[in-house]
MDAnalysis code that builds the backbone (N, CA, C; Angstrom):
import MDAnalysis as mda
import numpy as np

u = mda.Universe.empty(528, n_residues=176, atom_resindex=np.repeat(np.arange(176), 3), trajectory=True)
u.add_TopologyAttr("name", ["N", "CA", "C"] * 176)
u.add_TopologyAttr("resid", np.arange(1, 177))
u.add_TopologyAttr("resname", ["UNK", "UNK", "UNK", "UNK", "UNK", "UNK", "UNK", "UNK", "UNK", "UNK", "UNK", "UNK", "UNK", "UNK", "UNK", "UNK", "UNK", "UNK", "UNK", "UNK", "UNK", "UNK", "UNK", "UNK", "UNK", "UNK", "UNK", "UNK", "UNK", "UNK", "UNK", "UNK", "UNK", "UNK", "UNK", "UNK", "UNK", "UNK", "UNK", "UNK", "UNK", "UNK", "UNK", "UNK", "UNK", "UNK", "UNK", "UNK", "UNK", "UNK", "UNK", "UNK", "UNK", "UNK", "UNK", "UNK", "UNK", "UNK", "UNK", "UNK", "UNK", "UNK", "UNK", "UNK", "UNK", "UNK", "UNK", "UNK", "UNK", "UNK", "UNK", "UNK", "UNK", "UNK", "UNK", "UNK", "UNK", "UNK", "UNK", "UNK", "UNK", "UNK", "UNK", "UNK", "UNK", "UNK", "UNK", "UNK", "UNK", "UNK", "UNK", "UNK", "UNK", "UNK", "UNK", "UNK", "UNK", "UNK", "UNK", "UNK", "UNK", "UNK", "UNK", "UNK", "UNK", "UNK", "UNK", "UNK", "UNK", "UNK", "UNK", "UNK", "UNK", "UNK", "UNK", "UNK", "UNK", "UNK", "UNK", "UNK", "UNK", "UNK", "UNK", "UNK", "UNK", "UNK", "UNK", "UNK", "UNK", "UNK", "UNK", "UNK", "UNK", "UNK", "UNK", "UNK", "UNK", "UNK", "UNK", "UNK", "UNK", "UNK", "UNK", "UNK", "UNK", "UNK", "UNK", "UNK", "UNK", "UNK", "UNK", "UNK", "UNK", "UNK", "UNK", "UNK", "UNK", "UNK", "UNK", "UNK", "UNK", "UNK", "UNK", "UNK", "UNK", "UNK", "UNK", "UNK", "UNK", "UNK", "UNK", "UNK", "UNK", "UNK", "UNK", "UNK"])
u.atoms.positions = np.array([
    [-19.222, 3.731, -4.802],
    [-18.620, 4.889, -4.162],
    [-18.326, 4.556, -2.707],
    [-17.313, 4.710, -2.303],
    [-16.865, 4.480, -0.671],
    [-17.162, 5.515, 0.204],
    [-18.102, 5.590, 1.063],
    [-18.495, 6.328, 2.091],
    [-17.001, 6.699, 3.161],
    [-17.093, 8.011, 2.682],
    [-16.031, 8.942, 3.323],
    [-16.082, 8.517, 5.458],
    [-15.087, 8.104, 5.667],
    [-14.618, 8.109, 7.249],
    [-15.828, 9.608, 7.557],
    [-16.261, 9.757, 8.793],
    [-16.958, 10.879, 9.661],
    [-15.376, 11.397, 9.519],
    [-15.533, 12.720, 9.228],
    [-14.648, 13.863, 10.088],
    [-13.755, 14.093, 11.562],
    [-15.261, 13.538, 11.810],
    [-14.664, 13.363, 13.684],
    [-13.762, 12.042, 13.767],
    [-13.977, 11.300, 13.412],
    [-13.312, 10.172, 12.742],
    [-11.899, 10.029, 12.730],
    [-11.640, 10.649, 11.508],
    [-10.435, 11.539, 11.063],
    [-9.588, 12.390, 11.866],
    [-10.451, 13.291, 12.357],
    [-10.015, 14.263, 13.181],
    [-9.211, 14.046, 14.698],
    [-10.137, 12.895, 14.887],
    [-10.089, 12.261, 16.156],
    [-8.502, 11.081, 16.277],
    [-8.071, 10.435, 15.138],
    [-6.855, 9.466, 14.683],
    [-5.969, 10.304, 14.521],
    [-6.231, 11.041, 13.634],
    [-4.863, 12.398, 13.325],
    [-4.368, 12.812, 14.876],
    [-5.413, 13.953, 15.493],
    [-5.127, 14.013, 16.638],
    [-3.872, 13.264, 17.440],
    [-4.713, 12.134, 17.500],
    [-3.886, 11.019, 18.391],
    [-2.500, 11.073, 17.881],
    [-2.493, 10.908, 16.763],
    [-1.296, 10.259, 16.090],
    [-0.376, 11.467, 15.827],
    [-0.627, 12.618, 16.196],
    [0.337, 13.581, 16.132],
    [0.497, 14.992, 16.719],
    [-0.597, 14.776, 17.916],
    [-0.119, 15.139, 19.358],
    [0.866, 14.931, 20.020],
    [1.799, 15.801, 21.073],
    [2.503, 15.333, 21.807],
    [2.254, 14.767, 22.867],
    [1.497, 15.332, 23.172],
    [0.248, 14.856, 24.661],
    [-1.063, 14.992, 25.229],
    [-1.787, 14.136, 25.243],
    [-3.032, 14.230, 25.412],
    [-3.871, 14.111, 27.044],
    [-4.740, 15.231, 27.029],
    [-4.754, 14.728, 28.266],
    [-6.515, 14.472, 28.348],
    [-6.553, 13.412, 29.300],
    [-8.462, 13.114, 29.425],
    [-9.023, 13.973, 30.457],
    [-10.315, 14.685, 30.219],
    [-10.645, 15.694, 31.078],
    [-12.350, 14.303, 31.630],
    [-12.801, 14.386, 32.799],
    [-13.953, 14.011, 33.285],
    [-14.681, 15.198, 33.497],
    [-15.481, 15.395, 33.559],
    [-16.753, 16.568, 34.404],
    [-15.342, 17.583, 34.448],
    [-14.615, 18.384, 33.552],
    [-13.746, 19.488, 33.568],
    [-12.451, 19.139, 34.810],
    [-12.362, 17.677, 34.545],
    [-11.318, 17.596, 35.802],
    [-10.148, 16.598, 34.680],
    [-9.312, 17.029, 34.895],
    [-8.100, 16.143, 34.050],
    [-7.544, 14.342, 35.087],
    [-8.408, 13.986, 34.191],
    [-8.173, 12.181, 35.325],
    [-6.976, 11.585, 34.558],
    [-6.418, 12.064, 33.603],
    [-5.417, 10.929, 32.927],
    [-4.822, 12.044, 31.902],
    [-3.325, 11.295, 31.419],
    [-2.733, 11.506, 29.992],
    [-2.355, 10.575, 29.110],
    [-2.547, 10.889, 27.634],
    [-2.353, 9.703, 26.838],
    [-1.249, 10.613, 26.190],
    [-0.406, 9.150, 25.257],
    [0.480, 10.070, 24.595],
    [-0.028, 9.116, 23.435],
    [0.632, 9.927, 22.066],
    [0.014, 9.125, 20.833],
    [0.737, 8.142, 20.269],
    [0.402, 7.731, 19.499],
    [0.820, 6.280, 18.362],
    [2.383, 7.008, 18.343],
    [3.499, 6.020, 18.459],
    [4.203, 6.593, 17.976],
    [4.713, 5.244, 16.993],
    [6.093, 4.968, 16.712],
    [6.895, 3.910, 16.212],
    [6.606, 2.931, 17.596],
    [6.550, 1.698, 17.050],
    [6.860, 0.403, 18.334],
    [5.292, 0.343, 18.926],
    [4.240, 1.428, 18.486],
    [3.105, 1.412, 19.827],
    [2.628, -0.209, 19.520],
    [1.889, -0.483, 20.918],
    [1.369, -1.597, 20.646],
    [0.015, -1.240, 20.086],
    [-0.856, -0.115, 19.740],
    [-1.599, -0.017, 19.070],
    [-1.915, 0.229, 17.529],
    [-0.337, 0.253, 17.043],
    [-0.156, 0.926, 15.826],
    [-0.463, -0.228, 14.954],
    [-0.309, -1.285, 14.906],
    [-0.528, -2.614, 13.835],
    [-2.505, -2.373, 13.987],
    [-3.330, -2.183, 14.902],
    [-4.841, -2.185, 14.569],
    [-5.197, -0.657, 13.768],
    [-4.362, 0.219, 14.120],
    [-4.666, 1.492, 13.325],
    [-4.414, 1.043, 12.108],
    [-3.081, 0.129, 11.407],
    [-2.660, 0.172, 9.779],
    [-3.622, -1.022, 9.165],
    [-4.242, -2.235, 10.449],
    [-5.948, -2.822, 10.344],
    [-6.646, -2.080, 9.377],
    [-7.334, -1.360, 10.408],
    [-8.108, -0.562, 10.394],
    [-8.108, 0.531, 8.971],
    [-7.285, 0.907, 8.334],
    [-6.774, 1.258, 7.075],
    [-6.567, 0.551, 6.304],
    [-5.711, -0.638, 6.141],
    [-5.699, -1.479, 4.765],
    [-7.172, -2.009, 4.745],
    [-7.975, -2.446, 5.628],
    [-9.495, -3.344, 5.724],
    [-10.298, -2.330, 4.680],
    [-10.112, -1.014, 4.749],
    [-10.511, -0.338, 3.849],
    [-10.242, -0.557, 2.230],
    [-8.885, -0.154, 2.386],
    [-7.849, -0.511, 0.742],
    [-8.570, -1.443, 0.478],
    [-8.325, -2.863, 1.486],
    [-8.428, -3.560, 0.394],
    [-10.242, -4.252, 0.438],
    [-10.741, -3.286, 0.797],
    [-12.763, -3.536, 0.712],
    [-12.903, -3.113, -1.212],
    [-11.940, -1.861, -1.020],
    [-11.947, -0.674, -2.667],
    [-11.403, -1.917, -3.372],
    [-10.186, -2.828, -3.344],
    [-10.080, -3.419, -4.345],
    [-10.658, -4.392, -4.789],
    [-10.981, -5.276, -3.911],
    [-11.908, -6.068, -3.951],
    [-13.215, -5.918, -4.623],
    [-14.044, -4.098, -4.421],
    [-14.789, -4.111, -4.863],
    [-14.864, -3.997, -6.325],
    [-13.679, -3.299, -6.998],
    [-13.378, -2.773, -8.325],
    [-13.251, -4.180, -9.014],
    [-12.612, -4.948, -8.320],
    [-12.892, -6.709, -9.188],
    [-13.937, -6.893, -9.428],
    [-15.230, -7.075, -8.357],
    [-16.448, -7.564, -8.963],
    [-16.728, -6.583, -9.751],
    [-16.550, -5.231, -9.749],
    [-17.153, -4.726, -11.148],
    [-16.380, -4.579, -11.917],
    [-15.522, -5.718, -11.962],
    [-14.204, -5.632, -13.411],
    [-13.496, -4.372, -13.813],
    [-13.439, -3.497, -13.072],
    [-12.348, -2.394, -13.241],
    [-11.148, -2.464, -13.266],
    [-10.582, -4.107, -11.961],
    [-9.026, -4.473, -12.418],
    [-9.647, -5.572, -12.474],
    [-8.413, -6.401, -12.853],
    [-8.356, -7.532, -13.284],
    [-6.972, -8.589, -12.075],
    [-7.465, -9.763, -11.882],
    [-6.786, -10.159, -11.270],
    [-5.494, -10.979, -11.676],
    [-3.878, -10.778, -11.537],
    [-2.744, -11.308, -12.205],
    [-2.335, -12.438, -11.709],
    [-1.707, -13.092, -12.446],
    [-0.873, -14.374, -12.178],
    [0.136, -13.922, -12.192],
    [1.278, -13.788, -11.076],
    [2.450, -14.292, -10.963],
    [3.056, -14.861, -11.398],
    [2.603, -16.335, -11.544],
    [3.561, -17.081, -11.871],
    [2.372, -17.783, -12.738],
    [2.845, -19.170, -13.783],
    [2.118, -19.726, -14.492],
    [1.836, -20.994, -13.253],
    [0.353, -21.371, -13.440],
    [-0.168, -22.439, -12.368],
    [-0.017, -21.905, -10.941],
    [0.002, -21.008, -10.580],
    [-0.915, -20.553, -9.091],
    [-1.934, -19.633, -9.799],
    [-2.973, -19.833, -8.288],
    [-4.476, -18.426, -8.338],
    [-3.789, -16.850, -8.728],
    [-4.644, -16.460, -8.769],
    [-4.544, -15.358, -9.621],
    [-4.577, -14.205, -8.200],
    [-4.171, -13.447, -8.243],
    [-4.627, -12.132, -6.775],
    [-4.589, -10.708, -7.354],
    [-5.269, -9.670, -7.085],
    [-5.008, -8.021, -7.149],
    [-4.607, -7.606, -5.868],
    [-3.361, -7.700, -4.594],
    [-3.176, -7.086, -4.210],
    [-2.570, -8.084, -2.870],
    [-1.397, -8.026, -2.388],
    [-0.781, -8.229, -1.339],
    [-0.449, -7.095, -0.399],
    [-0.711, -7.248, 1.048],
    [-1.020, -6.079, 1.677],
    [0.252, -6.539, 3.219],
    [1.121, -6.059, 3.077],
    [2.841, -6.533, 3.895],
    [2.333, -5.424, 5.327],
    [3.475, -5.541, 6.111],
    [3.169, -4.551, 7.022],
    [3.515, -3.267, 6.977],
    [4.406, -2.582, 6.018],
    [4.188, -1.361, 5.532],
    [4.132, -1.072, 4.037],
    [3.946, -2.145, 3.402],
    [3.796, -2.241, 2.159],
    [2.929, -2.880, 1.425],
    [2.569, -2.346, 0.299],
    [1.457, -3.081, -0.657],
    [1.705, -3.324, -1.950],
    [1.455, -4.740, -2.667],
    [1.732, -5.081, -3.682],
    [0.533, -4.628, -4.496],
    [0.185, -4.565, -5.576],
    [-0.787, -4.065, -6.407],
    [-0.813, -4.905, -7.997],
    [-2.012, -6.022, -8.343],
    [-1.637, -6.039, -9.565],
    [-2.689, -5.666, -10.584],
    [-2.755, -5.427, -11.642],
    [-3.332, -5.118, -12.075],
    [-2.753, -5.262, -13.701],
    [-3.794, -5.460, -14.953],
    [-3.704, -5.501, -16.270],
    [-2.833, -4.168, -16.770],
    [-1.655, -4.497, -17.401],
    [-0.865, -3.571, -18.672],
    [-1.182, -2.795, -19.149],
    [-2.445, -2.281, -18.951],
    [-3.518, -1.600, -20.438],
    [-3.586, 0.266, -19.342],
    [-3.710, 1.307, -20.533],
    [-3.728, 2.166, -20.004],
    [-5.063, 1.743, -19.358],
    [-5.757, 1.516, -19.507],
    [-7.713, 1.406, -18.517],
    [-6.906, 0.653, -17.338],
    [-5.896, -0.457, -17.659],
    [-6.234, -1.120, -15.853],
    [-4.852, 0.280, -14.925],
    [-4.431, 1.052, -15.776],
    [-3.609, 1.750, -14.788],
    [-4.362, 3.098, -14.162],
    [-5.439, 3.786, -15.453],
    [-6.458, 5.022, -14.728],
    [-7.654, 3.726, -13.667],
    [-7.874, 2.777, -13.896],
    [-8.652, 2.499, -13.036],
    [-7.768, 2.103, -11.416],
    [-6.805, 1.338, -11.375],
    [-6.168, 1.784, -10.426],
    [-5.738, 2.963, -9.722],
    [-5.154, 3.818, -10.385],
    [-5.080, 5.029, -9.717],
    [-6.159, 5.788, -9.148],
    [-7.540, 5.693, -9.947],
    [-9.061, 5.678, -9.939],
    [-9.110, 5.432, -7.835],
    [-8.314, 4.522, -8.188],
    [-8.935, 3.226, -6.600],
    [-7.827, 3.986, -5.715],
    [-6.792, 4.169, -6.175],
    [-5.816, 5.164, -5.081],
    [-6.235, 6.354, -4.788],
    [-6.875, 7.418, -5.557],
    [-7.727, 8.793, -5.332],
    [-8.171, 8.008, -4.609],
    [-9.271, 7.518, -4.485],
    [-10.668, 7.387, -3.737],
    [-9.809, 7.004, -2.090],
    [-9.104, 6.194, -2.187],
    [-8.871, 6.055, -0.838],
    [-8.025, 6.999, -0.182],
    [-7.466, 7.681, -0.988],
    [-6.785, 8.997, -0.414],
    [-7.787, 9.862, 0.301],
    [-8.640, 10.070, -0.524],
    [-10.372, 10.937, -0.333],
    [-10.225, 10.434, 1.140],
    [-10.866, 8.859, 0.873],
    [-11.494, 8.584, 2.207],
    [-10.608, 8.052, 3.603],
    [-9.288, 8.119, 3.460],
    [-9.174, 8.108, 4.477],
    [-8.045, 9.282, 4.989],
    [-7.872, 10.053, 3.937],
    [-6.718, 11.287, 4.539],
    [-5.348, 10.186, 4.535],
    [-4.968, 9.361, 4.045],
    [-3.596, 8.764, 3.860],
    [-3.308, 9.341, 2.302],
    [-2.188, 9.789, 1.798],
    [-1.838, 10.220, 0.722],
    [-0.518, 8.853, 0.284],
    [-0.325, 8.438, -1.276],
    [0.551, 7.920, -1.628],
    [1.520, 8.253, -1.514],
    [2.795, 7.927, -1.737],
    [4.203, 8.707, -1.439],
    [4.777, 7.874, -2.730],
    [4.204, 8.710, -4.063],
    [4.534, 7.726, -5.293],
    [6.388, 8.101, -5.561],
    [6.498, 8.598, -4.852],
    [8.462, 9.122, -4.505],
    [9.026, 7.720, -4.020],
    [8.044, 7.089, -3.022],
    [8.759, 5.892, -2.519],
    [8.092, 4.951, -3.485],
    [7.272, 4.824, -4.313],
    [6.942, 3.494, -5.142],
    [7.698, 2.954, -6.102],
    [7.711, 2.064, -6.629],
    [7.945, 1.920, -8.082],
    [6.942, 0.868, -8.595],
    [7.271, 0.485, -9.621],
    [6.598, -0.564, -10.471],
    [7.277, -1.254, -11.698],
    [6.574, -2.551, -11.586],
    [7.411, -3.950, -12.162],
    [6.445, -4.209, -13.552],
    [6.724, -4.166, -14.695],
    [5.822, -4.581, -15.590],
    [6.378, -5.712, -16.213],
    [5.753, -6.766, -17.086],
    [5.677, -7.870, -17.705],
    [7.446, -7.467, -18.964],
    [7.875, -8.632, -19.009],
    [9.040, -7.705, -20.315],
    [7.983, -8.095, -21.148],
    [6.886, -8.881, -21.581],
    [6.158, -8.277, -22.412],
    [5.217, -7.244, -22.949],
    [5.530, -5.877, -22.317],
    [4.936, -4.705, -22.211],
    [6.143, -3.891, -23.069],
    [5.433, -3.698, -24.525],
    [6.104, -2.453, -25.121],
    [6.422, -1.068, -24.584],
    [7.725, -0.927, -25.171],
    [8.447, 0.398, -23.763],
    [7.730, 1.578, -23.675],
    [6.731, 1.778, -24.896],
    [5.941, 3.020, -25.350],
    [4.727, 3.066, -24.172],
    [4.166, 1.823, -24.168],
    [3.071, 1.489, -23.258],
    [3.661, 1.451, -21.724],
    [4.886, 0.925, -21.562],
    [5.268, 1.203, -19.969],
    [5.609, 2.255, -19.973],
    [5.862, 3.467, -20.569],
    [6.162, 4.912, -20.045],
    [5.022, 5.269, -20.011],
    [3.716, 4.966, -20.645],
    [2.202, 5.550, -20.810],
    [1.746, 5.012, -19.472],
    [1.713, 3.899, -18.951],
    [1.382, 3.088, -17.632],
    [1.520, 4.020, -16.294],
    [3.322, 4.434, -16.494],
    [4.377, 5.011, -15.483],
    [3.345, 6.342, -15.227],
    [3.013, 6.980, -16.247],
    [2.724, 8.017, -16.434],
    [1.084, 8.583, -15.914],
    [0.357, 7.422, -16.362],
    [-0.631, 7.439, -15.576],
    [-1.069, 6.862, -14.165],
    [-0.049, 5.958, -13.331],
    [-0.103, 5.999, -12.313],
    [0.739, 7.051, -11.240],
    [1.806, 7.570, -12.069],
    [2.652, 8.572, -11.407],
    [3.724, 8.055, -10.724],
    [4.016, 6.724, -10.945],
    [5.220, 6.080, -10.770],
    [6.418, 5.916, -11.678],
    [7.745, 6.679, -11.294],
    [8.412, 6.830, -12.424],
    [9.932, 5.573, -12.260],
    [9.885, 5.248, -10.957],
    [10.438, 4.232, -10.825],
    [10.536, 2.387, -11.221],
    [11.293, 2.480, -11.791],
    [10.799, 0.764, -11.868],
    [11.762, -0.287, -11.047],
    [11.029, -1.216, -10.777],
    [11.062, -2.123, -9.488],
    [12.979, -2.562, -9.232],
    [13.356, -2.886, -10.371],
    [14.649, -3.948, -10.886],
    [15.445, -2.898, -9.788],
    [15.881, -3.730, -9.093],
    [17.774, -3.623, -8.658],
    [16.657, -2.316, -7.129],
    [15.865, -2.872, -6.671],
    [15.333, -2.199, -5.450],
    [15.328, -3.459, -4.429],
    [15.332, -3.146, -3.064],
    [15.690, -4.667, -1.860],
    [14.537, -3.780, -0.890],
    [14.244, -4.772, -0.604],
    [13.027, -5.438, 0.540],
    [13.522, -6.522, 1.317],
    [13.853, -5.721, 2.623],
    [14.900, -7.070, 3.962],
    [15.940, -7.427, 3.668],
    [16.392, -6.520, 2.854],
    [17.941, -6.893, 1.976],
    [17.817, -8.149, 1.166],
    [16.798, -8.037, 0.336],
    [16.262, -9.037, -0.494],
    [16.139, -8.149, -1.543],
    [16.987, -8.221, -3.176],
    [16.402, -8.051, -4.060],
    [14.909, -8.102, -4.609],
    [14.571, -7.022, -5.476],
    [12.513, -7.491, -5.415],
    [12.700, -8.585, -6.780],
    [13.765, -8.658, -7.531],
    [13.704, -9.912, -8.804],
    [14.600, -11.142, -8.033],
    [14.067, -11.747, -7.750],
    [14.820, -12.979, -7.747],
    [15.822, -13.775, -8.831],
    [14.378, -14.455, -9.602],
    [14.757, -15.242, -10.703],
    [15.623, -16.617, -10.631],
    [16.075, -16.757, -11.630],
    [17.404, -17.875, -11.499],
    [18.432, -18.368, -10.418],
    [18.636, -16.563, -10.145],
    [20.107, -16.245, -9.106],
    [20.121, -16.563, -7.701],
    [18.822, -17.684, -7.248],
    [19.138, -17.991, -5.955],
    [19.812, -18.168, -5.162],
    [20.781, -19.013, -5.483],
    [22.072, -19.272, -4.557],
    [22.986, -18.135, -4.104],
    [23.271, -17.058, -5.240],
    [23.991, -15.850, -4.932],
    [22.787, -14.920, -4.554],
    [22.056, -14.567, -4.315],
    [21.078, -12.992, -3.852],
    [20.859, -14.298, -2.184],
    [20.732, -15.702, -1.566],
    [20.304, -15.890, -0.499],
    [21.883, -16.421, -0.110],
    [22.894, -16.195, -0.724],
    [24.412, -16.019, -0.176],
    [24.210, -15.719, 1.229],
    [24.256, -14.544, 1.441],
    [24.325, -13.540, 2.930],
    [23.523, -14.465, 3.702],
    [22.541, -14.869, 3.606],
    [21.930, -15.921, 4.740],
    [23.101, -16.740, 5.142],
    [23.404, -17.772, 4.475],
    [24.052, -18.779, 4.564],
    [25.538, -18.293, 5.079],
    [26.057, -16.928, 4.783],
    [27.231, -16.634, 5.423],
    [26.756, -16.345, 6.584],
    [25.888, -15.335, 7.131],
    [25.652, -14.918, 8.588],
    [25.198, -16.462, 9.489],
    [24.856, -17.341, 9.018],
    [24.367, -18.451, 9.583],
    [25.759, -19.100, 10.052],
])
């Protein structure tokens, strides 16, 4: 079980992060103003720290007690449950309705504990083409992702590569 953030905690980040202006009081005397996190802060990359170190403590922990399972990518590299980008997170996990309630399992809990909610509107998800279509709508369904990955861009990067290298890294080679 993941020990819930203090309140004050919480209370205290929110604040910051969505105040317009803050001001510091000493002995009832106002010595300073802060303004909060916004886009660009230079503090904002240790706040999204400070949050994934969490995520990914929960996934990590659900491995050692085999709740997910860790995927291969590709055939002949290590195996991983979870790539963590700077506003994005990869997630892998076993086909099986159990590895999709135990994931989602691991998304509640960190919702709980840290007051960040999913935005399963912006997700999607990529399954194996060896996943019967019956079982990927059952998957979709229990994680609450109704999107699937194909024909979505990341940096104006298709998320399937595949074969088609030369044409999807085209645009490089023209802007160059």
């Amino acid at each position: 079980m993941l020990l819930k953030l203090g309140t004050s905690w919480v209370d205290l980040i929110m604040m910051f992060v969505s105040t317009v202006k803050l001001s510091v009081n000493l002995n009832k005397d106002i010595v300073g103003q802060l303004f909060p996190i916004r886009q660009g802060c230079p503090l904002s990359p240790y706040l999204f720290i400070l949050c994934v170190e969490g995520f990914s403590a929960l996934l990590k922990k659900a491995k050692l007690e085999n709740r997910i399972q860790r995927s291969r990518v590709v055939t002949g590299v290590p195996s991983i449950s979870h790539l963590l980008l700077a506003d994005d997170n990869f997630l892998f996990f076993q086909a099986t309705p159990k590895g999709a309630t135990n994931m989602k399992q691991i998304l509640d809990e960190y919702e709980v504990a840290s007051g960040q909610a999913i935005n399963f509107c912006k997700s999607a998800i990529m399954l194996s083409s060896n996943v019967q279509e019956t079982l990927a709508h059952d998957i979709q369904d229990i994680i609450g992702v109704q999107t699937d990955i194909t024909g979505i861009t990341y940096l104006r990067l298709t998320s399937l590569i595949g074969r088609r290298k030369c044409e999807i890294f085209s645009f490089l080679k023209d802007r160059m």
